[in-house]
VEXDREN-2710 file (C-alpha; in Angstrom, 1 decimal):
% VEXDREN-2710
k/r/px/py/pz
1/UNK/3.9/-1.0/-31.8
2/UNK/1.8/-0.6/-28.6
3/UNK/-0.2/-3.7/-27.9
4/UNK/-4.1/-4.0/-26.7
5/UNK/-4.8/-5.7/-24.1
6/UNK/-6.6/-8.0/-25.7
7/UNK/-3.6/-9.3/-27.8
8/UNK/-1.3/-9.5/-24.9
9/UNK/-4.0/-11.8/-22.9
10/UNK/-3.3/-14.2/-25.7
11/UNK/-4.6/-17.7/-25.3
12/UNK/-3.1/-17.7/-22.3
13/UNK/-6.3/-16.5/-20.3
14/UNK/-8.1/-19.8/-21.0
15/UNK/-5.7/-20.9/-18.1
16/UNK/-5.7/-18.3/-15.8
17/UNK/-6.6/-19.0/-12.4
18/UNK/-9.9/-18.3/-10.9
19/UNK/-8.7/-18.2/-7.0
20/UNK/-5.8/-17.9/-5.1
21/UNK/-4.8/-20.7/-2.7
22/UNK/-5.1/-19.6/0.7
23/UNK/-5.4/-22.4/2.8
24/UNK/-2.4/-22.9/5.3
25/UNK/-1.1/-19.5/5.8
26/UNK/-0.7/-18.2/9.0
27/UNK/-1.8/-14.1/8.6
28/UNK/-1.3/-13.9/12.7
29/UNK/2.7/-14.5/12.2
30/UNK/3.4/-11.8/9.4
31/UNK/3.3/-8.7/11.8
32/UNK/6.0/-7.7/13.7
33/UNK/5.9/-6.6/17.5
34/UNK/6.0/-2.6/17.3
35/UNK/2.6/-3.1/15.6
36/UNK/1.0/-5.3/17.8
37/UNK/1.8/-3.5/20.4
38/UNK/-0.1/-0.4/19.1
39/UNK/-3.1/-2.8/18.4
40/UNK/-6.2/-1.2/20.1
41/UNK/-9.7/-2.6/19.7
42/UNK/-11.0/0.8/20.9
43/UNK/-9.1/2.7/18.7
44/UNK/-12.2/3.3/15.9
45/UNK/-15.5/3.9/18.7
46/UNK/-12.2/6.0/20.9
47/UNK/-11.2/8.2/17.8
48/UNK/-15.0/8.7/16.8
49/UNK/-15.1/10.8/20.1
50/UNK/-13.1/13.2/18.3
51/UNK/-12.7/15.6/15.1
52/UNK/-10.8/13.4/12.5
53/UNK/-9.8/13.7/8.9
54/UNK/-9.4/10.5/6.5
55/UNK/-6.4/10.8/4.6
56/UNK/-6.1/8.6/1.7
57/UNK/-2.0/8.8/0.7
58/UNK/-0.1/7.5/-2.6
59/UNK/-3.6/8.4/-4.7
60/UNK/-0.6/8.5/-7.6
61/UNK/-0.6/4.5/-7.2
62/UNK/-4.3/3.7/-7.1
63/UNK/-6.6/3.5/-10.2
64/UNK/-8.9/6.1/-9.1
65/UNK/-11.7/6.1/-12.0
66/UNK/-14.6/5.6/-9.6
67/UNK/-13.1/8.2/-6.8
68/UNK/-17.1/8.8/-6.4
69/UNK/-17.9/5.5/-5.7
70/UNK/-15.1/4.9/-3.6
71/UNK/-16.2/8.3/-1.0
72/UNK/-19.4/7.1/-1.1
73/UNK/-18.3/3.5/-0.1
74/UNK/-16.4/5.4/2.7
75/UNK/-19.2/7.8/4.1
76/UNK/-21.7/4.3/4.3
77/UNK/-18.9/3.3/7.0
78/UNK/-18.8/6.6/8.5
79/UNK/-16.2/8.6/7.3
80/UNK/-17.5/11.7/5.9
81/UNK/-13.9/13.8/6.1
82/UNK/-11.6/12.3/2.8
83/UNK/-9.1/13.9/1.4
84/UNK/-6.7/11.9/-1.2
85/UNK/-3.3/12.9/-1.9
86/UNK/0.2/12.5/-2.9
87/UNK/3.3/13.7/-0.9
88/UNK/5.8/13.1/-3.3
89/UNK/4.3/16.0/-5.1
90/UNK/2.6/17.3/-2.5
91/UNK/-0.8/17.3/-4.1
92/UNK/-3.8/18.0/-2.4
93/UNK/-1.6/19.1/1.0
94/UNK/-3.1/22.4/0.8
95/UNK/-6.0/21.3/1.7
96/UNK/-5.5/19.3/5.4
97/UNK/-4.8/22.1/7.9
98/UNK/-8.0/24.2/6.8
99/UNK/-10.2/21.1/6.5
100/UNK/-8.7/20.3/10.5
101/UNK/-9.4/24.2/11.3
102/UNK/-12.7/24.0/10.2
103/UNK/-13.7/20.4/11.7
104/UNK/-11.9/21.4/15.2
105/UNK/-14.1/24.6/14.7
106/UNK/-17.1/22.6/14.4
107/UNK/-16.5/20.8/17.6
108/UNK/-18.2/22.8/20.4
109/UNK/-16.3/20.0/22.6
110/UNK/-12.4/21.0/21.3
111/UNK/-13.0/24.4/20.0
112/UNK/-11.4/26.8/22.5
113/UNK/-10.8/30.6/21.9
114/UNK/-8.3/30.7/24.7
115/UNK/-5.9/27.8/23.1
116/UNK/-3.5/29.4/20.4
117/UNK/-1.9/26.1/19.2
118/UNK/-3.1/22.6/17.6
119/UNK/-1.6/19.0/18.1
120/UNK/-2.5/16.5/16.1
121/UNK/-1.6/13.1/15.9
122/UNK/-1.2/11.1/12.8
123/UNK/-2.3/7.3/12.7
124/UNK/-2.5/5.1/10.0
125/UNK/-1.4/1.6/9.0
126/UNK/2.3/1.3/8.1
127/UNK/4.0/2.4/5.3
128/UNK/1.1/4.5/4.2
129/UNK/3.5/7.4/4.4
130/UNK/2.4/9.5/7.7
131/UNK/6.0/10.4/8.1
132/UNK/5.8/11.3/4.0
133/UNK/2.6/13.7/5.0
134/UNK/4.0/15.6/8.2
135/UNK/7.1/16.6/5.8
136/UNK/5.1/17.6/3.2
137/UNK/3.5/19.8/5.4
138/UNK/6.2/21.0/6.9
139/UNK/7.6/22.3/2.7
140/UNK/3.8/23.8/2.0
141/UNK/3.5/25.3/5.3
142/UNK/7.1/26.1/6.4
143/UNK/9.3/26.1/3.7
144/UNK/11.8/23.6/5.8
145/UNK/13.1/20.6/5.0
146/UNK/12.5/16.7/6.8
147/UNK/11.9/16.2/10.2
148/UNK/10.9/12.7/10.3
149/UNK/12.8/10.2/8.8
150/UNK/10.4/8.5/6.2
151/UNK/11.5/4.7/4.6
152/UNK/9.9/2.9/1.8
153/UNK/9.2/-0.2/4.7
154/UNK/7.5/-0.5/7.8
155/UNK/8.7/-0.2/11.1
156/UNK/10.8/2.8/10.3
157/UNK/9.2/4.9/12.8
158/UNK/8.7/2.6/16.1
159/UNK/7.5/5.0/18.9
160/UNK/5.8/8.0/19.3
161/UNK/8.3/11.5/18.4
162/UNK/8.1/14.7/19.9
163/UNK/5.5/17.3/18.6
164/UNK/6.5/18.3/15.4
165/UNK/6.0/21.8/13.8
166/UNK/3.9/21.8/10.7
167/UNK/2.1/25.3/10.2
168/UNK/3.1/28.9/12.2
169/UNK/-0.5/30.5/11.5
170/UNK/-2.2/28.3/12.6
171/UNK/0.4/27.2/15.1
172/UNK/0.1/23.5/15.0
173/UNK/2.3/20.5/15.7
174/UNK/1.4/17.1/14.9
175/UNK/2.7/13.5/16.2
176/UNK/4.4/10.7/14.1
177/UNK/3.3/8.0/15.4
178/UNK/4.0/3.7/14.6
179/UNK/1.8/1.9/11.8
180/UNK/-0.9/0.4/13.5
181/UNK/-3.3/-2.5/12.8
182/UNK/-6.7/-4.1/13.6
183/UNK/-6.4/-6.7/16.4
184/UNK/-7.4/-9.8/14.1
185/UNK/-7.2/-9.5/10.0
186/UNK/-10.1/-10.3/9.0
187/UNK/-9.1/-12.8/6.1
188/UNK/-5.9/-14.4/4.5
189/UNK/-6.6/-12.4/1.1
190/UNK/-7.0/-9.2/3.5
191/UNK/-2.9/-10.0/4.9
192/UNK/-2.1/-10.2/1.3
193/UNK/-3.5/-7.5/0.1
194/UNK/-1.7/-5.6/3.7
195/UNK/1.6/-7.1/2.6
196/UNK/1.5/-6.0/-0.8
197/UNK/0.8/-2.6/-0.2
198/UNK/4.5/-3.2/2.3
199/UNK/2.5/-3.2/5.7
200/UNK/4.9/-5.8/6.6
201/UNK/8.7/-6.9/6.0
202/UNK/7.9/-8.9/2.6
203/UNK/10.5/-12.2/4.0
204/UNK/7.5/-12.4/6.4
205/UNK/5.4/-13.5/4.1
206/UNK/7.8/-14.5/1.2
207/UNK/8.9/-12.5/-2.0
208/UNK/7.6/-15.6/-4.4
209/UNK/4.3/-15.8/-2.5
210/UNK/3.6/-11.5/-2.6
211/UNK/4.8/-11.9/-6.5
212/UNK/2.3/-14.9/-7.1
213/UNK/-1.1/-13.2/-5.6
214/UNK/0.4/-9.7/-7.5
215/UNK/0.5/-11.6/-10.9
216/UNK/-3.0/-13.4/-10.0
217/UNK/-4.3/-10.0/-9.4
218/UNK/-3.3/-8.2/-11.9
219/UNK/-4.4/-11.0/-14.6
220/UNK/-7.7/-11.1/-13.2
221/UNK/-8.2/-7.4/-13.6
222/UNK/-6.6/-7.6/-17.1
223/UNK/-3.9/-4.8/-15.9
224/UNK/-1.2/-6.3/-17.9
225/UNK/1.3/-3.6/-17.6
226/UNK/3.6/-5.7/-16.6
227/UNK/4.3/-7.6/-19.9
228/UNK/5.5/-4.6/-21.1
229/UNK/7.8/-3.4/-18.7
230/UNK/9.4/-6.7/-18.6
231/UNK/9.4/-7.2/-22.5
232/UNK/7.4/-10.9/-21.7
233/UNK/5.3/-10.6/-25.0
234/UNK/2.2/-12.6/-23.3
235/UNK/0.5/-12.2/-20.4
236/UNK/0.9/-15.4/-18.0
237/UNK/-0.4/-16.7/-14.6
238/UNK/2.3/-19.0/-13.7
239/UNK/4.9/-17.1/-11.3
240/UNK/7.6/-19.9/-11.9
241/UNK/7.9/-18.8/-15.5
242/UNK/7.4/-14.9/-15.3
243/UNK/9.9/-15.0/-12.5
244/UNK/12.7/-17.2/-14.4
245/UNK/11.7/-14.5/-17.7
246/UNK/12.7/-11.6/-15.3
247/UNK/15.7/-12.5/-14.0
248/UNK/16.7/-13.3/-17.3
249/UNK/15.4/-10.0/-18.7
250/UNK/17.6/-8.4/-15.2
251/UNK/20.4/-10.6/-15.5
252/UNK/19.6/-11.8/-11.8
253/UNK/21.1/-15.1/-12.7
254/UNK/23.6/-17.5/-10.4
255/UNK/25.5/-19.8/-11.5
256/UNK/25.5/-23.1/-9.2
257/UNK/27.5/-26.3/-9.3
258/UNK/25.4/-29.4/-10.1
259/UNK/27.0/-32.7/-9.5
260/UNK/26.4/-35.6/-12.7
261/UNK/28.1/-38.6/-13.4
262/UNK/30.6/-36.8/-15.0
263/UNK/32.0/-34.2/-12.8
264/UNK/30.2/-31.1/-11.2
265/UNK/28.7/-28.9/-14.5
266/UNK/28.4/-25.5/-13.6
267/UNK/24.7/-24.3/-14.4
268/UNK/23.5/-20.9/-14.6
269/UNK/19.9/-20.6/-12.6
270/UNK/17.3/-17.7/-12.3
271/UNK/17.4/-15.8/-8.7
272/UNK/13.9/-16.1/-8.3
273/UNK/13.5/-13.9/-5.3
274/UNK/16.0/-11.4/-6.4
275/UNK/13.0/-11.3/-9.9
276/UNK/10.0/-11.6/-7.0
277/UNK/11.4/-8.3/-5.6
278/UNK/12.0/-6.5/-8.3
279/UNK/8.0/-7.2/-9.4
280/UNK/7.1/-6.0/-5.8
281/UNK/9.2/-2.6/-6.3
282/UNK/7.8/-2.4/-9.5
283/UNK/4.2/-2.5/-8.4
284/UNK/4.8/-0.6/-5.6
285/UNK/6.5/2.5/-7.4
286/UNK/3.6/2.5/-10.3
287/UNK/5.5/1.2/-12.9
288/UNK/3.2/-1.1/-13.8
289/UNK/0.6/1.3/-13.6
290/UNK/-1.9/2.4/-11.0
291/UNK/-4.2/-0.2/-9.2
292/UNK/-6.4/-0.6/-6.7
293/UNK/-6.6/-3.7/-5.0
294/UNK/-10.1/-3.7/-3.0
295/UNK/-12.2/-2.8/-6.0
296/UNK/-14.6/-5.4/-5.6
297/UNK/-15.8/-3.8/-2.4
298/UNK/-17.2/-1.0/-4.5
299/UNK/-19.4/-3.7/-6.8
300/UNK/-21.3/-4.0/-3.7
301/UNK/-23.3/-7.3/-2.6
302/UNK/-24.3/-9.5/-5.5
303/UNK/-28.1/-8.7/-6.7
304/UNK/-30.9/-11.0/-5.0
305/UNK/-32.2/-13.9/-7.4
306/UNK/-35.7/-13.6/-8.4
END
């Protein structure tokens, strides 16, 4: 029998947790050197200078009910060029090189008749899968195969590659290129959210930690997928327990020697980050359903009082 969501919040929402501890976390030491090193505070006013397209990858993981409200969020910031997609099934692919044709057209200052081939370089934060993207266009395009190596963590492309061929007619190469961030996150909760969506090497910030602000979130939106998947019965806002519940549920258990007056007793204990990573990869892959983790920028700022 499929549960509502209402019976698997249980009594246990009465206890949920209205914030997240942030205090003492140190956002500036999670991201690694390839990335700081591509850290440009020019980058947004330099690439506004040119003809550039928004591409929002993995729309297969987010919960994209208010799409509308989320373009128009975008074009208030500027960005007017938004194409979602997926390049695990390639959805939406088809879509890029005439959207670049026609803005590159549009740009009296890069629109030249004599120049018979585009290059384009791809930029994004990492893991975001602009390695994912140039492949996929390379299938719809080409018909060929990988020519990027593409990994489900950051840092697996760590300098600029040669131009790679994406389309014949047009002819057009584009440029792999590191993940990059801002200069300064602005906020703790911002480096959370980063990390969660595996910007960063998760032992940066800690499993445990990542699995804690995942299980606040998702409570606090009522996506309770994961009771299901894990068979837990009740939704719950302590990590200690839904961790020890996994590994159990997994069999990530160890058994460890505890010394007692009576001789070491061998006792058999949950592998709580072995569970905590397991939670990530299963938020990460969808499993526990799509979810978008900055929708409270879409409610906008709260009403005036009267």
């Amino acid at each position: 029998m499929r549960l509502t969501t209402r019976a698997l919040c249980g009594a246990a929402r009465a206890a949920w947790r209205e914030s997240f501890p942030l205090a003492g976390r140190d956002v500036a030491r999670w991201f690694p050197g390839h990335m700081a090193k591509g850290r440009n505070p020019l980058f947004q006013e330099t690439l506004g200078l040119k003809p550039h397209l928004l591409v929002l990858n993995k729309m297969d993981l987010a919960d994209l009910k208010e799409q509308q409200k989320i373009i128009q969020h975008l074009e208030g910031e500027g960005l007017k060029n938004v194409i979602f997609t997926n390049c695990v099934k390639d959805e939406n692919i088809k879509q890029i090189i005439p959207k670049v044709m026609e803005l590159v057209g549009s740009s009296y200052r890069y629109h030249r008749g004599e120049s018979l081939e585009y290059c384009i370089m791809v930029i994004g934060v990492p893991n975001v899968g602009k390695s994912s993207l140039i492949n996929s266009l390379r299938r719809q395009h080409l018909r060929k195969g990988k020519a990027t190596r593409v990994g489900g963590e950051p840092g697996i492309t760590r300098a600029v590659m040669s131009r790679i061929q994406v389309c014949e007619r047009p002819l057009m190469f584009l440029l792999d290129t590191p993940g990059v961030l801002a200069p300064r996150i602005q906020s703790v909760e911002t480096g959370l959210k980063l990390a969660l969506c595996g910007t960063v090497l998760d032992h940066l910030v800690g499993e445990e930690t990542l699995a804690d602000y995942l299980l606040y979130t998702l409570n606090r939106r009522q996506l309770l997928g994961y009771v299901q998947h894990y068979g837990l019965g009740e939704a719950c806002d302590d990590i200690t327990s839904v961790l020890k519940r996994v590994a159990v549920k997994l069999r990530k258990t160890q058994k460890v020697k505890v010394l007692t007056g009576t001789g070491d007793v061998n006792v058999v204990q949950p592998n709580y980050p072995a569970a905590a990573r397991d939670f990530l990869r299963a938020f990460r892959s969808g499993v526990l359903g799509p979810v978008m983790l900055d929708r409270d920028l879409l409610q906008g700022p709260p009403a005036a009082e009267p």
